[in-house]
PAZA-64332 format. One record per residue (C-alpha): residue number from 1; residue in one letter; chain; x, y, z. Coordinates in steps of 0.02 Angstrom, whole numbers. Example, Ala and Ser with C-alpha at 12.3 -4.5 7.8 and 13.67 -1.06 7.14 Angstrom:
1|A|A|615|-225|390 $
2|S|A|684|-53|357 $
END
This chain:
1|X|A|1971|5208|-7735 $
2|X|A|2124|5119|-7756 $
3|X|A|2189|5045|-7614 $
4|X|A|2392|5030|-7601 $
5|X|A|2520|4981|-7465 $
6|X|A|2692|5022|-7481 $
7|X|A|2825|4896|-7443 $
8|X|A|2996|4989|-7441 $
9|X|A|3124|4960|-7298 $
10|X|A|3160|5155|-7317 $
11|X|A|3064|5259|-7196 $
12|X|A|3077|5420|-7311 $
13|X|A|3031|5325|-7451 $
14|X|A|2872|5250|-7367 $
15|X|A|2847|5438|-7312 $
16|X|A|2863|5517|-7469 $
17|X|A|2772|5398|-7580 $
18|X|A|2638|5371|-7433 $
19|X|A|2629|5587|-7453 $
20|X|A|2606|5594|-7631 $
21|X|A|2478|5486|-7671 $
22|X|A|2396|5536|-7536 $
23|X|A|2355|5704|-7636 $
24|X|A|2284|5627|-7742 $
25|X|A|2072|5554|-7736 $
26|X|A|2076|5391|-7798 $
27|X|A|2218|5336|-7697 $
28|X|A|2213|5272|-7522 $
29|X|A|2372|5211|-7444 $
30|X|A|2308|5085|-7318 $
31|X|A|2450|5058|-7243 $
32|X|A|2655|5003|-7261 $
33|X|A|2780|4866|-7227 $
34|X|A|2968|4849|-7187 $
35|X|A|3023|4697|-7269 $
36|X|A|2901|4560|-7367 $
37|X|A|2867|4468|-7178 $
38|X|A|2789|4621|-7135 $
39|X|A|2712|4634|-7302 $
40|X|A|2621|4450|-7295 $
41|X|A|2530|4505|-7147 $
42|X|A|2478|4654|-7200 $
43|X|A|2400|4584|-7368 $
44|X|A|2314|4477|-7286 $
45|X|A|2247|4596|-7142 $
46|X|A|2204|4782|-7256 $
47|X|A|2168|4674|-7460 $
48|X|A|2251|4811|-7549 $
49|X|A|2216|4802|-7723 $
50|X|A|2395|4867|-7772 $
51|X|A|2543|4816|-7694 $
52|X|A|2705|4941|-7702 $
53|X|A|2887|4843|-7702 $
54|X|A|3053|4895|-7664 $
55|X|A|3203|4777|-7729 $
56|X|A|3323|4779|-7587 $
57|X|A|3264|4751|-7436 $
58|X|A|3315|4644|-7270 $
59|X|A|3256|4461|-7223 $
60|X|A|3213|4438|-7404 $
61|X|A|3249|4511|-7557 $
62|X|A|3103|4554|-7646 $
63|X|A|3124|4442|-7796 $
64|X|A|3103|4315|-7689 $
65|X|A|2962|4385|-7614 $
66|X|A|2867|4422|-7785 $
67|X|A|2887|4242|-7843 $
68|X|A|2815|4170|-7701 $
69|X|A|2670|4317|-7690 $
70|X|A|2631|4262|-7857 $
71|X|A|2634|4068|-7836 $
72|X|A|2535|4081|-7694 $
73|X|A|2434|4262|-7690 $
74|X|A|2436|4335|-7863 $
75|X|A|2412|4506|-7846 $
76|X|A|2471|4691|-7958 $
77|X|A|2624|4739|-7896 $
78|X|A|2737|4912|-7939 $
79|X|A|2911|4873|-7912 $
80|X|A|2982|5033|-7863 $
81|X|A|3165|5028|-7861 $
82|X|A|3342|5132|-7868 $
83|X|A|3340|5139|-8068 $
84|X|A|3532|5089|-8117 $
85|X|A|3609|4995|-8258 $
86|X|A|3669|4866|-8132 $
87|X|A|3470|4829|-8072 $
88|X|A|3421|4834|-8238 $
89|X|A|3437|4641|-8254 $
90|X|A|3334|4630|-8078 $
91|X|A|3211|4749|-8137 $
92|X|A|3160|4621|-8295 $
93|X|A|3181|4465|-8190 $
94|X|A|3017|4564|-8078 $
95|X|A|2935|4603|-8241 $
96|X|A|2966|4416|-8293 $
97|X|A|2885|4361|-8123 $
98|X|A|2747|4469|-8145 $
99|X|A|2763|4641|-8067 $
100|X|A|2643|4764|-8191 $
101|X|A|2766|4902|-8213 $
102|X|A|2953|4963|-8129 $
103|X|A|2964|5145|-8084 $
104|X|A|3117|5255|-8017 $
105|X|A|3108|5256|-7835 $
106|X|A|3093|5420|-7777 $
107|X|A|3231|5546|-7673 $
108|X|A|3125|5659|-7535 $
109|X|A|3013|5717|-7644 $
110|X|A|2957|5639|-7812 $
111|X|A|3008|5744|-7968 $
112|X|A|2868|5755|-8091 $
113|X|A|2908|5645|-8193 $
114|X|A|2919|5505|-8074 $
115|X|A|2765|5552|-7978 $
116|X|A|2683|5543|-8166 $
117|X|A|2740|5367|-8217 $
118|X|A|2703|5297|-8037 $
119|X|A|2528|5371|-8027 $
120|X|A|2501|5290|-8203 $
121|X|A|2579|5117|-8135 $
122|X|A|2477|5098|-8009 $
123|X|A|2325|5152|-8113 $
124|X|A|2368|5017|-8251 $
125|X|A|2408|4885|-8124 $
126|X|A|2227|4904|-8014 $
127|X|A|2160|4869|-8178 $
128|X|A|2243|4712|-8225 $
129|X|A|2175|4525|-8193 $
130|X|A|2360|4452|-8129 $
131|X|A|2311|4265|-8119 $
132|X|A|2303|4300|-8306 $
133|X|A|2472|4390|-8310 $
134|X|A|2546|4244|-8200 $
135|X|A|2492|4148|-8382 $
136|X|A|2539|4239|-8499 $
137|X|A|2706|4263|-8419 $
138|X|A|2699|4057|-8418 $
139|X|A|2651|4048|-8613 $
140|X|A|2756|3951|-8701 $
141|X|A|2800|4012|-8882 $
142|X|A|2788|3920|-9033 $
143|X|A|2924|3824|-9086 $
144|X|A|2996|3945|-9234 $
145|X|A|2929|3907|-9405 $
146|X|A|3043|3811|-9534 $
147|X|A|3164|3950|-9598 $
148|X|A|3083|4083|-9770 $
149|X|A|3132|4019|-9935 $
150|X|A|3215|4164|-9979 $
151|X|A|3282|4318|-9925 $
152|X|A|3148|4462|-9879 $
153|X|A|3140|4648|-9895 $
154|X|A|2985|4672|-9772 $
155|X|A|3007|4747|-9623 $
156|X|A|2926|4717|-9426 $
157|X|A|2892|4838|-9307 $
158|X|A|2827|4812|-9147 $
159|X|A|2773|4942|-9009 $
160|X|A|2736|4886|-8832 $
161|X|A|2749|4965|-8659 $
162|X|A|2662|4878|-8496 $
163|X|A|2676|4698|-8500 $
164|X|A|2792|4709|-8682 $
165|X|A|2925|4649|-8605 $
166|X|A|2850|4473|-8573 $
167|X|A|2739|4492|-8718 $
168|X|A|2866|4536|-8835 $
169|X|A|2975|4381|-8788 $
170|X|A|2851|4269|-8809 $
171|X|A|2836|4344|-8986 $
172|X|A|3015|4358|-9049 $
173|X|A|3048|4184|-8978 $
174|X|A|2933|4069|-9104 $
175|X|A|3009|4190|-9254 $
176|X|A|3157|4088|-9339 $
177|X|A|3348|4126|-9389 $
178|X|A|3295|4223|-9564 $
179|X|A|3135|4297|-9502 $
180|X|A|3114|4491|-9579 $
181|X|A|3207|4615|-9506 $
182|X|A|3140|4687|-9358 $
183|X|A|3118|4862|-9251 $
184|X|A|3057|4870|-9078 $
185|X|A|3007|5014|-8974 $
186|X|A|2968|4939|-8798 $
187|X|A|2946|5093|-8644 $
188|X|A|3105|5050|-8544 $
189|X|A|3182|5141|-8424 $
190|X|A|3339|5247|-8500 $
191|X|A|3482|5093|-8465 $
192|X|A|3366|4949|-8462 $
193|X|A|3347|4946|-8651 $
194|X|A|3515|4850|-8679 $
195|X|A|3492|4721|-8544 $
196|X|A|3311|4682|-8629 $
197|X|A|3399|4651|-8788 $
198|X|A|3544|4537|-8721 $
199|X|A|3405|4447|-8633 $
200|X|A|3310|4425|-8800 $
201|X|A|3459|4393|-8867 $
202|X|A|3483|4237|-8775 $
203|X|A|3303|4159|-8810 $
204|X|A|3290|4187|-8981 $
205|X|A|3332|4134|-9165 $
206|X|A|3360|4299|-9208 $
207|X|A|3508|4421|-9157 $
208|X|A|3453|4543|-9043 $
209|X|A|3557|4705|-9002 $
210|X|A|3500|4889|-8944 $
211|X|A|3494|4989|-9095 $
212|X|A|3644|5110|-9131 $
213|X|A|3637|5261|-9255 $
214|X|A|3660|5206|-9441 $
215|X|A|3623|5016|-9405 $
216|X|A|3551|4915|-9537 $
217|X|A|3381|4829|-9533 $
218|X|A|3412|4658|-9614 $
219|X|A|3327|4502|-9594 $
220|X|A|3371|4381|-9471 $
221|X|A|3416|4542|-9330 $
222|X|A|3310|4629|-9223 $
223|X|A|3345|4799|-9166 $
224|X|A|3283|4892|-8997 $
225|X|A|3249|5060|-8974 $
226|X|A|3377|5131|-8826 $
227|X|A|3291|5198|-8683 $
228|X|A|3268|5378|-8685 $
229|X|A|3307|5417|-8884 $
230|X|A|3182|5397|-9031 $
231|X|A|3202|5281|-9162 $
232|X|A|3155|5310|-9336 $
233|X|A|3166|5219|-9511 $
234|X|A|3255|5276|-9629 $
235|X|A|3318|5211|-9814 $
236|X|A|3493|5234|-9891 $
237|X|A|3480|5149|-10088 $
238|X|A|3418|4982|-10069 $
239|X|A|3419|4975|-9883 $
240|X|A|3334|5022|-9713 $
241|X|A|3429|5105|-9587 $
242|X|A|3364|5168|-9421 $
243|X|A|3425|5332|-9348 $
244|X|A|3415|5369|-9162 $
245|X|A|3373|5561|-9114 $
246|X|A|3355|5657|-8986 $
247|X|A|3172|5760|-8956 $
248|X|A|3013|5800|-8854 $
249|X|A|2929|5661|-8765 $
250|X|A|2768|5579|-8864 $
251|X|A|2655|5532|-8748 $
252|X|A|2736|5554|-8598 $
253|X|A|2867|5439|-8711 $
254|X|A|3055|5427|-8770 $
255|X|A|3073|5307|-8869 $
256|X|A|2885|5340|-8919 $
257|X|A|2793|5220|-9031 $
258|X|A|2722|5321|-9138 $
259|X|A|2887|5395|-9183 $
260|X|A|2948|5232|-9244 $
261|X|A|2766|5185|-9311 $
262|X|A|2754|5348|-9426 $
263|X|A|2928|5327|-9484 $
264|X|A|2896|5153|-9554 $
265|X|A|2718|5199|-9634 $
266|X|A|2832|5318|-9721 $
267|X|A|2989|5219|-9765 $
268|X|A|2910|5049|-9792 $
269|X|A|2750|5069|-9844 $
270|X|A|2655|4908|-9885 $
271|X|A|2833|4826|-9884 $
272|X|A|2807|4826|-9671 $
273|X|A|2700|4729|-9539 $
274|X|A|2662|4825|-9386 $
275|X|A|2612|4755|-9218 $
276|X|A|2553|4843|-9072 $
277|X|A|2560|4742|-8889 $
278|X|A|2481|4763|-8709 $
279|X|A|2528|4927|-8638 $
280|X|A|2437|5071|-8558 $
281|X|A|2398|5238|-8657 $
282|X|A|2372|5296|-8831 $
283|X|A|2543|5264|-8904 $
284|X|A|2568|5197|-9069 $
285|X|A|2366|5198|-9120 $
286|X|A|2367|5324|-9247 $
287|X|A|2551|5276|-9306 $
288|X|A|2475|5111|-9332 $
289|X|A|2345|5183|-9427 $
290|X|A|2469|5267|-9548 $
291|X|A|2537|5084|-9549 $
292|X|A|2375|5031|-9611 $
293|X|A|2336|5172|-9735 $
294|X|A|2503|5169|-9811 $
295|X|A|2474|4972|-9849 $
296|X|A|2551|4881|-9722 $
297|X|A|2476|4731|-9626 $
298|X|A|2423|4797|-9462 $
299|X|A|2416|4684|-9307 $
300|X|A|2337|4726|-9121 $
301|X|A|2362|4593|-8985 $
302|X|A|2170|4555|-8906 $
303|X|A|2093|4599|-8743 $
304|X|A|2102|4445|-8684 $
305|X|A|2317|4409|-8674 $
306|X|A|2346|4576|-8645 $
307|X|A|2415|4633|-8493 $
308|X|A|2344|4821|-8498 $
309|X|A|2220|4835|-8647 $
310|X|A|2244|5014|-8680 $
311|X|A|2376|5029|-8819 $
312|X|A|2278|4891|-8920 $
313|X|A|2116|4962|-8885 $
314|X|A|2174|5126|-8942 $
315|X|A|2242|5064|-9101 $
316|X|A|2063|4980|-9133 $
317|X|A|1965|5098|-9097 $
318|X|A|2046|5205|-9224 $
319|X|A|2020|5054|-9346 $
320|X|A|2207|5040|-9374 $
321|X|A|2234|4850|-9343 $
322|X|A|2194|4745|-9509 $
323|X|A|2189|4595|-9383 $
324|X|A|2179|4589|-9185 $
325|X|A|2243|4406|-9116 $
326|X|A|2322|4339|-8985 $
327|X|A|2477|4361|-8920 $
328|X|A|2519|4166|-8969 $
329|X|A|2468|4181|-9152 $
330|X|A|2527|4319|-9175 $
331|X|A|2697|4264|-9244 $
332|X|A|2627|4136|-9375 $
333|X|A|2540|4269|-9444 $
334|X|A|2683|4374|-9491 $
335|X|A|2769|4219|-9545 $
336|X|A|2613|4149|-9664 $
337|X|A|2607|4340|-9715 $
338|X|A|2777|4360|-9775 $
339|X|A|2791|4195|-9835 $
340|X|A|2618|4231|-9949 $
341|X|A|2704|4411|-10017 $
342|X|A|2882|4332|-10042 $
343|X|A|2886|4389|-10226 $
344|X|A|2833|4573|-10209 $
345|X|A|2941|4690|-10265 $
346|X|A|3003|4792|-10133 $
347|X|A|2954|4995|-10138 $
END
């Protein structure tokens, strides 16, 4: 049984959140708050094991109240908030601080697809150990390596969903100026993705931008898949393009991993490195595994710095990762491999 209270100053939010997982067994809402005064109290009188968080709310905002629940009494928290453009940068500050996931906050009722993403939340986050999220949201990444020698045709693509947004940063940020051109597919709220990438782009080497139709992957740039479109691979001549379509969720997913992954394994070929990072599901294992098989370098973050092990787990169980590591070695890796393959000949 997971135990939750809600902290929302909205009574029909309380209601209707407090209603709907309430049909469902292994949820028990032990009770709610008003504002984060309220909230202390009542995490320290019912120990729920997941904590619900609105954004907006009176005496203090709850920002303010997740950085100081996490200095003081680390816990999984759901930050479930009005899903705009103009939150979006609030939204990745929580994330940052160490809130497991950010769902829509529902109207009266919750449409399926948000009841679906917050029952999986809150499922992902009673899992999680959030001292060591705290940590990993604290890692410092490696300074970035000393720039490539010369210019290279591979290509990286990452997939990440719960936690990625931390654990991607700390990733991207110890790659340097020239490193290969790069494709992400992080699960982002539709309108979130291009705040993540001006964010990137202001802690790393690299240029970061959300991908547009047609763009071209070249090293030293790192392209994000837009929330709510799939992004594929492509090759025009000598170069990689990526192409952003519309279609059918993957996994609950758009952009979906295994999109992206499947399009590289296709396009690249042993040319590409693919990395999957913390996040909960299946998405992106057996793209990774068409990674592998099509010659690529494979790469699954470990158990142990991820966030929600179920992405990476996936992907090993299926045998698909060449090499699992840690999030903080991760980098080097790609580095010392494309540095060791600098003089093959590009498919």
């Amino acid at each position: 049984m997971i135990r939750v209270l809600v902290v929302d100053d909205s009574a029909m939010v309380r209601k209707a959140l407090t209603e709907e997982l309430s049909q469902f067994s292994d949820f028990e809402v032990v009770g709610s708050a008003i504002d984060p005064y309220m909230a202390r109290d009542k995490i320290l009188e019912l120990k729920p094991d997941v904590l619900t968080l609105d954004l907006e709310m009176p005496r203090m905002d709850g920002l303010t109240f997740l950085e100081k629940l996490m200095m003081h009494h680390p816990m999984p928290v759901v930050v479930v908030s009005s899903l705009t453009a103009a939150r979006a940068d609030m939204a990745l500050r929580a994330l940052e601080l160490g809130a497991v996931a950010v769902v829509a906050k529902p109207s009266r009722y919750l449409a399926p697809d948000v009841r679906r993403d917050l029952v999986s939340a809150l499922r992902a986050a009673a899992t999680t150990h959030v001292q060591k999220r705290v940590l990993n949201g604290a890692v410092q990444a490696q300074a970035p390596a000393p720039l490539l020698l010369r210019t290279t045709h591979k290509i990286l693509a990452i997939g990440a969903s719960t936690g990625g947004t931390v654990a991607v940063e700390a990733m991207v940020k110890a790659l340097p100026a020239d490193a290969p051109g790069t494709v992400i597919v992080q699960h982002i709220p539709g309108g979130f993705s291009a705040s993540f990438a001006n964010r990137l782009n202001d802690v790393c080497a690299m240029e970061v931008r959300e991908a547009k139709d047609g763009d071209r992957v070249v090293p030293g740039v790192i392209l994000v898949a837009p929330g709510g479109w799939h992004m594929v691979l492509t090759k025009s001549g000598a170069d990689y393009l990526v192409r952003i379509k519309d279609g059918p969720l993957v996994h609950y997913q758009k952009p979906a991993v295994d999109v992206l992954f499947q399009s590289v394994a296709k396009t690249a070929g042993a040319n590409a490195i693919g990395v999957i990072l913390t996040g909960m599901g299946s998405d992106g294992a057996k793209g990774l595994l068409a990674m592998r098989e099509s010659g690529s370098l494979t790469i699954s973050q470990d158990e142990a710095t991820s966030l929600v092990f179920g992405m990476p787990k996936e992907a090993i169980a299926l045998d698909a990762a060449c090499e699992i590591l840690p999030l903080n070695n991760i980098a080097g890796r790609v580095l010392k491999y494309v540095a060791d393959t600098a003089d093959t000949v590009p498919a």
